[in-house]
C-alpha positions in Angstrom: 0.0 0.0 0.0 1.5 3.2 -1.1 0.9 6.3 0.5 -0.2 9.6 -0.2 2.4 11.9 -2.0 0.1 14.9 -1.4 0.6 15.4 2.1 -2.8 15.1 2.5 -2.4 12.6 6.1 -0.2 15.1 7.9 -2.8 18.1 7.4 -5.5 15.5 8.8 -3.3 14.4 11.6 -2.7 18.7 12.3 -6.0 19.5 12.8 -6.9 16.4 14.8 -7.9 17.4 18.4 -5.3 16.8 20.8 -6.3 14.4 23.7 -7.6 15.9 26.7 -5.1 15.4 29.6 -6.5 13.5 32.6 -4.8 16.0 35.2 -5.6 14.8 38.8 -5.4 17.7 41.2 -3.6 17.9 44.3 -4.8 17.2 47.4 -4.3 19.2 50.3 -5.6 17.7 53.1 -4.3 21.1 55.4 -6.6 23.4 54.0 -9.9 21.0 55.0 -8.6 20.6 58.7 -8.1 24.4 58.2 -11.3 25.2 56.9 -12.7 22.8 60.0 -11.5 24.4 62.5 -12.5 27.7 61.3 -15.8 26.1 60.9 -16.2 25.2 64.6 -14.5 28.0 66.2 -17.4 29.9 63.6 -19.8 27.8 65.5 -18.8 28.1 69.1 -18.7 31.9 68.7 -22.5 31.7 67.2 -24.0 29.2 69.9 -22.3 31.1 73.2 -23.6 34.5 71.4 -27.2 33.3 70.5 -27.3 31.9 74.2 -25.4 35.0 75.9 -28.4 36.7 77.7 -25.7 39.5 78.2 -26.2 40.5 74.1 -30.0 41.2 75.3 -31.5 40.3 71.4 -34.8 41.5 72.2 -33.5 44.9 72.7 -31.1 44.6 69.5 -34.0 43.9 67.5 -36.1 46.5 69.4 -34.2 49.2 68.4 -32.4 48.2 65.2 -35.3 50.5 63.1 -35.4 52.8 65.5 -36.3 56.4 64.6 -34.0 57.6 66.5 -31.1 55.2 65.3 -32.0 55.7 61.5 -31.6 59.5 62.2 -28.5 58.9 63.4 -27.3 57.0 60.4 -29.0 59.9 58.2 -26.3 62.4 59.9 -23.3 59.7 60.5 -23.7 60.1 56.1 -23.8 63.3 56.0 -20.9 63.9 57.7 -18.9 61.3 55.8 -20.4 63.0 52.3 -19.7 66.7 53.0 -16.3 66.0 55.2 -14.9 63.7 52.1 -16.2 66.4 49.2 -14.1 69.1 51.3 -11.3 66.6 52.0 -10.9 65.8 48.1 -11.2 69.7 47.0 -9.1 70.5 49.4 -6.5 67.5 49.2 -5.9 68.3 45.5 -5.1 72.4 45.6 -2.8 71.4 48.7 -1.1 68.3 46.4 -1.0 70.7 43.7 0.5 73.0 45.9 3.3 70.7 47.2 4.0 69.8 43.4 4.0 73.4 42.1 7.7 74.9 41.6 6.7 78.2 43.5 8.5 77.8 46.9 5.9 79.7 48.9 3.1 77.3 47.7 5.1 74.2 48.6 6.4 75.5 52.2 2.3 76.2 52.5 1.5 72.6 52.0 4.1 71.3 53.7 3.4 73.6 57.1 -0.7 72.2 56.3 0.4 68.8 56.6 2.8 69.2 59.2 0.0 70.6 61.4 -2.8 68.5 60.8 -1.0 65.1 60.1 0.8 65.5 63.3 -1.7 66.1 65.6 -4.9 63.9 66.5 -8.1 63.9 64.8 -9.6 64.0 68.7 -7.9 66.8 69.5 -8.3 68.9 66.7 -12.1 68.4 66.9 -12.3 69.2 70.7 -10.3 72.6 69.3 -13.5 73.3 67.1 -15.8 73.0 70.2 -14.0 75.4 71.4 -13.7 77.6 68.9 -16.8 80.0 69.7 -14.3 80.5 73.2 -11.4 81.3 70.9 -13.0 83.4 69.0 -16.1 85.4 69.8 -16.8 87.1 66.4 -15.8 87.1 62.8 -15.4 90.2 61.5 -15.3 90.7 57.5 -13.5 93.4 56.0 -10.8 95.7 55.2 -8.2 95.2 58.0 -7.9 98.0 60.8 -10.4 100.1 58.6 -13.7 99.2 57.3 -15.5 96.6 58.5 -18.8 94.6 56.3 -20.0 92.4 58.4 -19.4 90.0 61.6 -20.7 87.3 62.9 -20.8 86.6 66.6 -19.7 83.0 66.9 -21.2 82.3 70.5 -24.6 82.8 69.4 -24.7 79.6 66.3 -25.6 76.8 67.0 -22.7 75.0 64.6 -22.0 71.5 66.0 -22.6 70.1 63.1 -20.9 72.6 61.2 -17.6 72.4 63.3 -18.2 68.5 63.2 -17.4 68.8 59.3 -15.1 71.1 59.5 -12.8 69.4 61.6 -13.0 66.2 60.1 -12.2 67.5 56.6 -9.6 69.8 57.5 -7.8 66.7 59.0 -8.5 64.3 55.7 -7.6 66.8 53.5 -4.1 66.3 54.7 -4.0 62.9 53.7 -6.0 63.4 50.7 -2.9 65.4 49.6 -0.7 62.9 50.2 -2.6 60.3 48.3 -3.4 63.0 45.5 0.3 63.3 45.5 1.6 59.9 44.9 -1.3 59.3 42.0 0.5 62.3 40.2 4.1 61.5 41.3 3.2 58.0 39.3 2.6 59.4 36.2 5.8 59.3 33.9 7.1 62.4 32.9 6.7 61.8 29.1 3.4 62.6 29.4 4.2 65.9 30.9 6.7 66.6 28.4 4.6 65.6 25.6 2.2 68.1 26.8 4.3 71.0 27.4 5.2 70.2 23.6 1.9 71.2 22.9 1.8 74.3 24.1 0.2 73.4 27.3 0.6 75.5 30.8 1.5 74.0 34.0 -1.5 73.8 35.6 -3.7 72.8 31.7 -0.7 69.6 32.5 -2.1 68.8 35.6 -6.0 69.3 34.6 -5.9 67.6 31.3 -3.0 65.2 31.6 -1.8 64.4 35.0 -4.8 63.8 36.8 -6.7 61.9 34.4 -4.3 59.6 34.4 -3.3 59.5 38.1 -7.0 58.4 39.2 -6.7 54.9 39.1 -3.8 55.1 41.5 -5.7 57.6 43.8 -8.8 55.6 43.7 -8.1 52.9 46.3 -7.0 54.7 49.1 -9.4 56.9 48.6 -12.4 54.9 49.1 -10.6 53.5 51.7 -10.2 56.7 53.1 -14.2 57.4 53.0 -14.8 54.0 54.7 -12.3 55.1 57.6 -14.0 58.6 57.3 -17.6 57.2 58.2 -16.2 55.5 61.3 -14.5 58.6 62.2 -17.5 60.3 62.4 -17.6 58.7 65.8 -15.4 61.2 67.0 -17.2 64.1 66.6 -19.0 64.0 70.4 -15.5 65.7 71.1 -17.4 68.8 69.3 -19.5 67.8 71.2 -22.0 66.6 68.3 -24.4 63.6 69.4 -26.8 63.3 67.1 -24.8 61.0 64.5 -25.4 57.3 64.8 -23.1 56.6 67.4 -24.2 59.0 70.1 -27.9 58.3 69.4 -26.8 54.7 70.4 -24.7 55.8 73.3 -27.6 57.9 74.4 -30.1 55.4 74.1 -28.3 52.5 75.7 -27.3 55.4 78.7 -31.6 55.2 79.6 -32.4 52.1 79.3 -28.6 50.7 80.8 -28.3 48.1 77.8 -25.0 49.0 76.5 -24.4 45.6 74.6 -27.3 46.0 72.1 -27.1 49.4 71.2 -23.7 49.0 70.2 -24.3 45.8 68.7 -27.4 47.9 66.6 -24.4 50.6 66.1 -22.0 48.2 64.6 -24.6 46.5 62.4 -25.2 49.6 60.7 -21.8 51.0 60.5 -21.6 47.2 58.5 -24.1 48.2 56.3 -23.2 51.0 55.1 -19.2 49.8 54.8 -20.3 47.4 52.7 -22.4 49.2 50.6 -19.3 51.6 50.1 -16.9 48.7 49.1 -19.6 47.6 46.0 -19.5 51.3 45.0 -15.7 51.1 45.2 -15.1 47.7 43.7 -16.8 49.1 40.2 -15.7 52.8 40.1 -12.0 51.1 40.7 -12.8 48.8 37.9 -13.9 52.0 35.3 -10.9 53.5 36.0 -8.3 50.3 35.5 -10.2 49.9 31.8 -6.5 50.0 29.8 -4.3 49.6 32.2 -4.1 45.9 32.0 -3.0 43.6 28.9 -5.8 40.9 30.2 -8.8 40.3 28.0 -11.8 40.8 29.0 -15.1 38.5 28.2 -16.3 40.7 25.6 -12.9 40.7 23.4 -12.3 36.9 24.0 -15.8 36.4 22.8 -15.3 38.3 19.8 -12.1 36.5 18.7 -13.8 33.2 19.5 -16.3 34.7 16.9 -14.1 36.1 14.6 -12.4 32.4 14.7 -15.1 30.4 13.7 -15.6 32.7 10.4 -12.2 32.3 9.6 -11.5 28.7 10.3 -14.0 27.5 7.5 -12.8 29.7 5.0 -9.1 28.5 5.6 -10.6 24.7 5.4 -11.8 25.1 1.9 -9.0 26.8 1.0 -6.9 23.6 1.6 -9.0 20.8 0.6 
């Protein structure tokens, strides 16, 4: 039996399916007795809690919808949303400000930093309370001659303003920082390229530099509003009380349940953290689009698609 001069048997024999492998995976018997213990220690912690009569569940689920409690989530947000908007303004003129080649500006940001970094968010806060002590009136004008207006600081009733105030003061230092390092990352081609076009300094950092630094700044930055919402538990150093916190702390103080109400307090701080990290998760992704060589399902579908067109045409080609 002669065979084939054509070569016919060796384009067969190419575009024969290989064999599937039979791969048998590894076992790793550590992880189950891992995994087991976890499991029971999981357990334990559930039974001795469930039976606890010290965790008072009644009471948790009394006041878990509580008025009160969902008023005090209402405000715990509202500080977090108006403190970060500051924080982020605020972070970028003062990273801008550390990156800008005027020495005045930088020695500006730097003293900022130096000030607010170094001393605690507690402290500064209880500095606000005081603040109507430190000064009495605001007076607004030209200085030692006219004066437009003033405002007698004793007489507001600004918690809550002084609550936000000193909790974005303080994150806007580290804002900067984090603003900073997303810009610092940026290779300086990009700001050569667009001082090549004609561009100013600051059209650089608007158009260029920034737009590109936000998937570095991203992260810690919803990190930062996560640790931001849990700060807002400071602010009875203003004092400020009506945030979810101190409506706890208040409530448990009547009824002497402390257990619950923080239990109800921590449950909703959960909530809301969570709901953050989803919101991060996907804004993180929007930014990455491009800045990773991995395929994503729609472009490996489409060249599994554009395959299958091609592969037939190739087949009659060769028969």
């Amino acid at each position: 039996m002669s065979t084939p001069s054509d070569g016919r048997v060796g384009v067969d024999s190419a575009k024969a399916e290989p064999t599937p492998i039979k791969a048998v995976p590894l076992k790793h018997p550590g992880q189950w007795i891992a995994a087991a213990i976890v499991l029971i220690l999981v357990a334990l912690f559930i039974y001795g809690a469930a039976t606890n009569k010290a965790y008072a569940w009644d009471t948790y689920a009394k006041y878990l919808f509580d008025t009160r409690i969902m008023s005090g989530v209402g405000y715990t947000l509202a500080l977090t949303v108006l403190s970060m908007v500051i924080a982020i303004v605020l972070g970028v003129v003062l990273a801008i400000m550390r990156l800008s080649p005027n020495p005045v500006l930088r020695s500006t940001s730097w003293v900022y930093l130096w000030v607010f970094r170094g001393t605690p968010v507690y402290v500064q806060l209880v500095f606000w309370g005081l603040f109507p002590s430190i000064y009495k009136r605001i007076d607004l004008g030209i200085p030692f001659t006219v004066q437009f207006a003033h405002f007698d600081i004793q007489s507001l009733n600004a918690a809550f303003l002084f609550a936000v105030i000193g909790l974005a003061l303080n994150e806007a230092a580290y804002m900067a920082e984090i603003v900073r390092a997303g810009v610092s990352s940026v290779g300086e081609g990009q700001t050569e390229a667009s001082v090549a076009l004609g561009m100013t300094w600051s059209q650089t950092m608007r158009r260029t530099v920034l737009p590109q630094a936000m998937r570095v700044i991203i992260p810690p930055t919803g990190n930062e509003v996560i640790s931001m919402l849990k700060t807002t538990s400071l602010v009875a150093a203003v004092p400020f009380s009506l945030e979810l916190y101190g409506r706890a702390r208040d409530i448990s103080g009547v009824i002497f349940q402390p257990i619950p109400l923080l239990m109800v307090a921590s449950t909703w701080y959960l909530v809301v953290t969570s709901i953050l990290m989803v919101g991060q998760y996907y804004l993180e992704r929007h930014y990455a689009r491009g800045a990773t060589r991995a395929l994503t399902g729609k472009q490996l579908k489409a060249l599994a698609a554009e395959a299958e067109v091609t592969d037939p045409q190739h087949g009659g080609g060769g028969a």
